[in-house]
N, CA, C and O atoms as a Tinker XYZ file with bonds, in Angstrom:
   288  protein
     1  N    114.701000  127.282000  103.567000    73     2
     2  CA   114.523000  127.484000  102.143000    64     1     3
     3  C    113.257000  126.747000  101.704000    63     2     4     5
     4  O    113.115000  125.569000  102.029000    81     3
     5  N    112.400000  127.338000  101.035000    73     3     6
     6  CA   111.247000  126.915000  100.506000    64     5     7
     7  C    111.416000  127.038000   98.639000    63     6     8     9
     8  O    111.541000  128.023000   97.911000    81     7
     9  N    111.353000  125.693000   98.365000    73     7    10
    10  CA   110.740000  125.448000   97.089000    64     9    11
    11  C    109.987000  124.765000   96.060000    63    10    12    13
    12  O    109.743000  123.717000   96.656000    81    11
    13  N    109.383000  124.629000   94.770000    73    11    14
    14  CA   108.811000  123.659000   94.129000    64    13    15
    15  C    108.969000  123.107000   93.203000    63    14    16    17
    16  O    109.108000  123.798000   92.194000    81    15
    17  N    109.030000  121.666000   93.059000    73    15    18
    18  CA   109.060000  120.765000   92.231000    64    17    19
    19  C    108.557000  120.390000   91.271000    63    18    20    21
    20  O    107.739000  119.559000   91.666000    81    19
    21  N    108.497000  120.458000   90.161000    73    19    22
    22  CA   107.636000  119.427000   88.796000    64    21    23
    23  C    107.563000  118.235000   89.265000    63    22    24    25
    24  O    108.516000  117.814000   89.921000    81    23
    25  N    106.299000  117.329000   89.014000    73    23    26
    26  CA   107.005000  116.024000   89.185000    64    25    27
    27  C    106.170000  115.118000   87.881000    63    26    28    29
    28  O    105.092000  115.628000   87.575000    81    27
    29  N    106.457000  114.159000   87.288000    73    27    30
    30  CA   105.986000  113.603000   86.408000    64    29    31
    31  C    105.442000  112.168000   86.476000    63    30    32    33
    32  O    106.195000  111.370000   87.033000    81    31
    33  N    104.371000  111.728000   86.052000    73    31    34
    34  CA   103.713000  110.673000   86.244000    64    33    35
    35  C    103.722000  109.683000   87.478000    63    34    36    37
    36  O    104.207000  108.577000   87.715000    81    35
    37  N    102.695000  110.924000   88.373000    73    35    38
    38  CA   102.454000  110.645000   89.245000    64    37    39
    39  C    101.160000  110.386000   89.085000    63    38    40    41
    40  O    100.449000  111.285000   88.637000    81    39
    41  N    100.544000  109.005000   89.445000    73    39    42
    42  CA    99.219000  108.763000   89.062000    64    41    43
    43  C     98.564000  108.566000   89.732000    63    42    44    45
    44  O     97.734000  107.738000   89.358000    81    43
    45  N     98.449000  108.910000   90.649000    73    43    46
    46  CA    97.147000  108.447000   91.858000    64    45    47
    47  C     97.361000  109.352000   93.393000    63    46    48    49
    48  O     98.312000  109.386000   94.173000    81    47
    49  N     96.178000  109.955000   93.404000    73    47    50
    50  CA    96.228000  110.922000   94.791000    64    49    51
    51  C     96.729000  110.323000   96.065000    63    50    52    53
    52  O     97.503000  110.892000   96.834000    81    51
    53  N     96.194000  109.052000   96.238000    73    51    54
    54  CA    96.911000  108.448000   97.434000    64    53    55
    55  C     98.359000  108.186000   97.680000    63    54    56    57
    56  O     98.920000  108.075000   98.770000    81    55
    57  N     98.775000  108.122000   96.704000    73    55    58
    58  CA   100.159000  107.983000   96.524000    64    57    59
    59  C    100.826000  109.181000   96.570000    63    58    60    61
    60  O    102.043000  109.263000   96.732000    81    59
    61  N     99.936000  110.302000   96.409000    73    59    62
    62  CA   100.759000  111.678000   96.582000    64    61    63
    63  C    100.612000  111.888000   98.138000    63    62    64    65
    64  O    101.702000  112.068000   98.681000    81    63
    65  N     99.478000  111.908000   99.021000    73    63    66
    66  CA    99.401000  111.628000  100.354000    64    65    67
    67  C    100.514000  110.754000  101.141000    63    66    68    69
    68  O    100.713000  110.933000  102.342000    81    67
    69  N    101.303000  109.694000  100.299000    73    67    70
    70  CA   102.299000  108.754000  101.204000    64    69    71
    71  C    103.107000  109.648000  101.025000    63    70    72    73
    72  O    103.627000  110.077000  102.055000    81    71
    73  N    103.416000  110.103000  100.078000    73    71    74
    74  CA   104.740000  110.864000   99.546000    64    73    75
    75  C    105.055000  111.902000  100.212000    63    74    76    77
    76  O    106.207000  112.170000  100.556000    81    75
    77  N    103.873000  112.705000  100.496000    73    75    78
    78  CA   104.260000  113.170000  101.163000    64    77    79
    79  C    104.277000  113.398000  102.821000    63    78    80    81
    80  O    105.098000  114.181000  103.298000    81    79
    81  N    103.321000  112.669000  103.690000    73    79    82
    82  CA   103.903000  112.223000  104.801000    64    81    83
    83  C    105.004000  111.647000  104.959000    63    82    84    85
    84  O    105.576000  111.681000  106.048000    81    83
    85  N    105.530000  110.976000  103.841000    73    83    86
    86  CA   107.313000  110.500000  103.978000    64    85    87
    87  C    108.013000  111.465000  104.343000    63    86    88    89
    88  O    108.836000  111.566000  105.253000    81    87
    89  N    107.390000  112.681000  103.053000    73    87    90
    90  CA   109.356000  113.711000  103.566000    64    89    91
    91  C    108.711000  114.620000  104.529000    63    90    92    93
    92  O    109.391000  115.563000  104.934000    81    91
    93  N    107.572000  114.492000  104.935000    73    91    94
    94  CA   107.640000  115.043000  105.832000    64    93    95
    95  C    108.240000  114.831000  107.328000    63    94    96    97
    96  O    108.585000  115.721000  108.105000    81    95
    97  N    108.285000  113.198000  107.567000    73    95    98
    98  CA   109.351000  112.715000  108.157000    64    97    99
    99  C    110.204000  112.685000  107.837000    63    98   100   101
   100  O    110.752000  111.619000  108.118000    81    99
   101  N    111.034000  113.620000  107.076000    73    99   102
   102  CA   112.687000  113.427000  106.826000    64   101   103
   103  C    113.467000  114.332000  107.807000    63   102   104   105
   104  O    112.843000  115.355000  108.086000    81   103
   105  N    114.452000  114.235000  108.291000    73   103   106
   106  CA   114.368000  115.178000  109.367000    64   105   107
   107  C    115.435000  116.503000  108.727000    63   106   108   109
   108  O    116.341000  116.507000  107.892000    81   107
   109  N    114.955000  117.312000  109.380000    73   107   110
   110  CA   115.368000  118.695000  109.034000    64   109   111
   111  C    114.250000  119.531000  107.704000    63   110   112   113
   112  O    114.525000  120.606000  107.171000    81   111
   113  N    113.014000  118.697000  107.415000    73   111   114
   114  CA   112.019000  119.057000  106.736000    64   113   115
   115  C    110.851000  120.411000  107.830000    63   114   116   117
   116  O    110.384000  120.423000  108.969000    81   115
   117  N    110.842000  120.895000  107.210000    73   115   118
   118  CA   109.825000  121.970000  108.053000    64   117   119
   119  C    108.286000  121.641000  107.744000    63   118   120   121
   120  O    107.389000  121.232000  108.481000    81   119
   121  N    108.310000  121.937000  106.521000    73   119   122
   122  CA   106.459000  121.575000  105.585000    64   121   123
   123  C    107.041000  121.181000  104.516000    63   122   124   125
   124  O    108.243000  121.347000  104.304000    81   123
   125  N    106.121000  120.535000  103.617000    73   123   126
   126  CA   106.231000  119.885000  102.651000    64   125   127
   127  C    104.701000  119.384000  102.353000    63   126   128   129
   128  O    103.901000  118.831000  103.108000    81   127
   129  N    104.569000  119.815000  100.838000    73   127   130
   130  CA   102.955000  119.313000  100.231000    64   129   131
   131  C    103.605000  118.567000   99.009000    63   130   132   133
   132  O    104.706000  118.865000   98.549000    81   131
   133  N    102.599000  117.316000   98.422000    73   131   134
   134  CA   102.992000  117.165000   97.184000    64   133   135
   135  C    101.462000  116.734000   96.864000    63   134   136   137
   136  O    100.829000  115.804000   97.364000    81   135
   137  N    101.034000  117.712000   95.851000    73   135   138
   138  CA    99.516000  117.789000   94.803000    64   137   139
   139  C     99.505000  117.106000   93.422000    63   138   140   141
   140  O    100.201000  117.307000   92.427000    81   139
   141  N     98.377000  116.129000   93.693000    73   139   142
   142  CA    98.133000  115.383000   92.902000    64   141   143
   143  C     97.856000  116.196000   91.271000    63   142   144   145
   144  O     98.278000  116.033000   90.127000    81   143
   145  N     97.040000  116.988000   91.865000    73   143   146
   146  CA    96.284000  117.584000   90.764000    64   145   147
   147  C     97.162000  118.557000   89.675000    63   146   148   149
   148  O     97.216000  118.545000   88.445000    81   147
   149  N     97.736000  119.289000   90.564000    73   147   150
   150  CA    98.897000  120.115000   90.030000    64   149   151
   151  C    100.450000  119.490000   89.239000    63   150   152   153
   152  O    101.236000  120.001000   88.442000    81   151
   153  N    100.390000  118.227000   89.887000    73   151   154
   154  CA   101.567000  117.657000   89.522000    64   153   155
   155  C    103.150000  118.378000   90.249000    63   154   156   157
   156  O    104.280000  118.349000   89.762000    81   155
   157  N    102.706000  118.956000   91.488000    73   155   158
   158  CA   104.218000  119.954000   92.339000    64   157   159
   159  C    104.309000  119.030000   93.385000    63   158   160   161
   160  O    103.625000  118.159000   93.923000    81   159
   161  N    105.329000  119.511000   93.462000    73   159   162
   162  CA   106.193000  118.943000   95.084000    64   161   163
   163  C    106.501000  120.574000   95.616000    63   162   164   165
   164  O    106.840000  121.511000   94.892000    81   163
   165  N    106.280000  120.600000   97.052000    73   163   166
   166  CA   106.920000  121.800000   97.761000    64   165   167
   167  C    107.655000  120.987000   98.897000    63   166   168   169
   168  O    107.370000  119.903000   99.406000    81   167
   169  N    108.876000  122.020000   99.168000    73   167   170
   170  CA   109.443000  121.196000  100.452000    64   169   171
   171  C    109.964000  122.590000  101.181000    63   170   172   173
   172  O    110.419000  123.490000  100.476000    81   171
   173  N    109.912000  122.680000  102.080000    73   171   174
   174  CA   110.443000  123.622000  102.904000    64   173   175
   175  C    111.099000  123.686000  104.103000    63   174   176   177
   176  O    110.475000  123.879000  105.147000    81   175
   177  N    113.003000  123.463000  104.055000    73   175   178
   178  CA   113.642000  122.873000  104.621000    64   177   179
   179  C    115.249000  123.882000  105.273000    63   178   180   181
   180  O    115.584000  125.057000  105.120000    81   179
   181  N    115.666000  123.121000  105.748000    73   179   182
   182  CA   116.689000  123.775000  106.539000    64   181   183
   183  C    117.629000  124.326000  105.207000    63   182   184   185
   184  O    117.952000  123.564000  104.295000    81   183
   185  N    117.902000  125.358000  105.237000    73   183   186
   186  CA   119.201000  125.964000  103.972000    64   185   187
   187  C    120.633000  125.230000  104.110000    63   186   188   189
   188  O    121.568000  125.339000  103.317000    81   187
   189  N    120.612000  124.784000  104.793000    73   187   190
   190  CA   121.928000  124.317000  105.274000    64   189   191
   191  C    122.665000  122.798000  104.638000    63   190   192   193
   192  O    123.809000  122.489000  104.303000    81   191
   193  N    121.202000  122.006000  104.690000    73   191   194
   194  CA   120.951000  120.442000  104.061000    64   193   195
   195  C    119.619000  120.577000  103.302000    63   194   196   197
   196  O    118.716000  119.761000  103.489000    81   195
   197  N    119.510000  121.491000  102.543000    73   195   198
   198  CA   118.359000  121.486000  101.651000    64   197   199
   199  C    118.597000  120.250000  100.367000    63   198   200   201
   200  O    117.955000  119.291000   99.938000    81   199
   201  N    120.026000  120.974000  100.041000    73   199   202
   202  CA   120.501000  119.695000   99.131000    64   201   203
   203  C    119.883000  118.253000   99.103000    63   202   204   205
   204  O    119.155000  117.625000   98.334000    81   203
   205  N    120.605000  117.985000  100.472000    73   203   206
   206  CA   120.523000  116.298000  100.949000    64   205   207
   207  C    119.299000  115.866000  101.194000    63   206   208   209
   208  O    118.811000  114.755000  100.985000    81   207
   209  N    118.642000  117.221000  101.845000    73   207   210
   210  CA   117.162000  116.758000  102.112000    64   209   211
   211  C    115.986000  116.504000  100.615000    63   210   212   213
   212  O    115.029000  115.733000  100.554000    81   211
   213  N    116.441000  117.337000   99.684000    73   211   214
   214  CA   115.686000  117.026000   98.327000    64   213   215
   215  C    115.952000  115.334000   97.151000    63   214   216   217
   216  O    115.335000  114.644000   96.340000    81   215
   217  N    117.215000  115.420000   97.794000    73   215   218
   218  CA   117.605000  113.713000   97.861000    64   217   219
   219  C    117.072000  112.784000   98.229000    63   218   220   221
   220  O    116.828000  111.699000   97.702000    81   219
   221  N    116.808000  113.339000   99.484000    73   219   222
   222  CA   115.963000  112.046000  100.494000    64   221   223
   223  C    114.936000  111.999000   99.943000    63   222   224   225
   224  O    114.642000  110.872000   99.543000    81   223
   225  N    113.962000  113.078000   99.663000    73   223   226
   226  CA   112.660000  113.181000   99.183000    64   225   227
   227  C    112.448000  112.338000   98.192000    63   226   228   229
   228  O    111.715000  111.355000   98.302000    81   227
   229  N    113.252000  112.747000   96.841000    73   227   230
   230  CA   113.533000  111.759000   95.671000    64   229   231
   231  C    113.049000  109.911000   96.080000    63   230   232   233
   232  O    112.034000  109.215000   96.056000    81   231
   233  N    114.356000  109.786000   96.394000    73   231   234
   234  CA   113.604000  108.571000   97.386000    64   233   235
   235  C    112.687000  107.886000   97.870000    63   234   236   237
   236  O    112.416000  106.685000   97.876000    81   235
   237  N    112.141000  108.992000   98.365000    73   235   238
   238  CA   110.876000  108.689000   99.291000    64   237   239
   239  C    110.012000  108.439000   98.190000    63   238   240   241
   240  O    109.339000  107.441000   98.449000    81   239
   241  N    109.790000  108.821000   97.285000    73   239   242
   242  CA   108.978000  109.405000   95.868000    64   241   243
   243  C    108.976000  108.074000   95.141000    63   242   244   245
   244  O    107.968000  107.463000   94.785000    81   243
   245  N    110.585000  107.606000   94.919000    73   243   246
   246  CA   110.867000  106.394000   94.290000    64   245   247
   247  C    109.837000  105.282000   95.133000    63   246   248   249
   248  O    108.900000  104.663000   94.627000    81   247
   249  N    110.230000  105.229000   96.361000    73   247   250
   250  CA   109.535000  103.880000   96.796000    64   249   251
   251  C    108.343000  103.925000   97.097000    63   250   252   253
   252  O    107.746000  102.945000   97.543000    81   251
   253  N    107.687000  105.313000   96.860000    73   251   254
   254  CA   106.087000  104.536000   97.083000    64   253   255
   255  C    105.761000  104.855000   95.178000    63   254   256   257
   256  O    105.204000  103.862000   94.710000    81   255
   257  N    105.906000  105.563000   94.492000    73   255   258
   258  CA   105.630000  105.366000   92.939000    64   257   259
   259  C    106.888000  105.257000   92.032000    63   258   260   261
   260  O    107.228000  106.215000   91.338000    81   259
   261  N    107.598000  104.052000   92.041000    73   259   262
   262  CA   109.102000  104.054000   91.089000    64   261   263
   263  C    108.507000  104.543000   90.238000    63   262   264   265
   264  O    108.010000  105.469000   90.879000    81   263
   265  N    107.911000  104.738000   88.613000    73   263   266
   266  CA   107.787000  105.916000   87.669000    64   265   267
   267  C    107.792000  107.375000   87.944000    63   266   268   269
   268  O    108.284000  108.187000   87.161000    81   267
   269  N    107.348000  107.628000   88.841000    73   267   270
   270  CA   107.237000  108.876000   89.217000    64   269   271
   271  C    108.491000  109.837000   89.048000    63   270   272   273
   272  O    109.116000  109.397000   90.012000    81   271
   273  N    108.981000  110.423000   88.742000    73   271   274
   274  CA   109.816000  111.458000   88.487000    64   273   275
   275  C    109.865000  113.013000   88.504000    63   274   276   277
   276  O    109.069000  113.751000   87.924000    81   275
   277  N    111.255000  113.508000   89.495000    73   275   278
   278  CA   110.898000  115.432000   90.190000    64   277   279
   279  C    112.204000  115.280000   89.184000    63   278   280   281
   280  O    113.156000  114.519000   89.014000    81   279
   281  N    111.546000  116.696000   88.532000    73   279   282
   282  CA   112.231000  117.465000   87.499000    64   281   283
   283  C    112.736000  118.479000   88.709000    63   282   284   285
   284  O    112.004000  118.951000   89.579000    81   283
   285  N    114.209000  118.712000   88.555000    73   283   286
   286  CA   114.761000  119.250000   89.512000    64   285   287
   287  C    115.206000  120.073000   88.533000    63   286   288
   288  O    115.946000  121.017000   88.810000    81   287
């Protein structure tokens, strides 16, 4: 399942680069981009634990920018 995210005050490109090499280590993640410029998250993941896996992401999101926030 492939989809995209809003995400909100996300302020700095490098920080979108951690973010997303994080979920991209999440396992059962396929691809995953998250754009600074655009303000999206994409994740594209197993249908099965897509759920859990957009969880994890969250997460991942929290600890490298706590303000940051995915409008789910």
């Amino acid at each position: 399942m492939k989809k995209k995210f809003k995400l909100q005050d996300l302020d700095c490109a490098n920080c979108a680069a951690k973010m997303e090499e994080a979920i991209k280590n999440i396992d059962g993640v396929n691809d995953a981009s998250v754009s600074f410029m655009t303000q999206k998250m994409m994740i594209d993941a197993d249908d099965a634990r897509f759920e859990e896996i957009v969880q994890e992401a969250v997460k991942c999101i929290a600890k490298v920018e706590p303000d940051c926030r995915v409008v789910l």
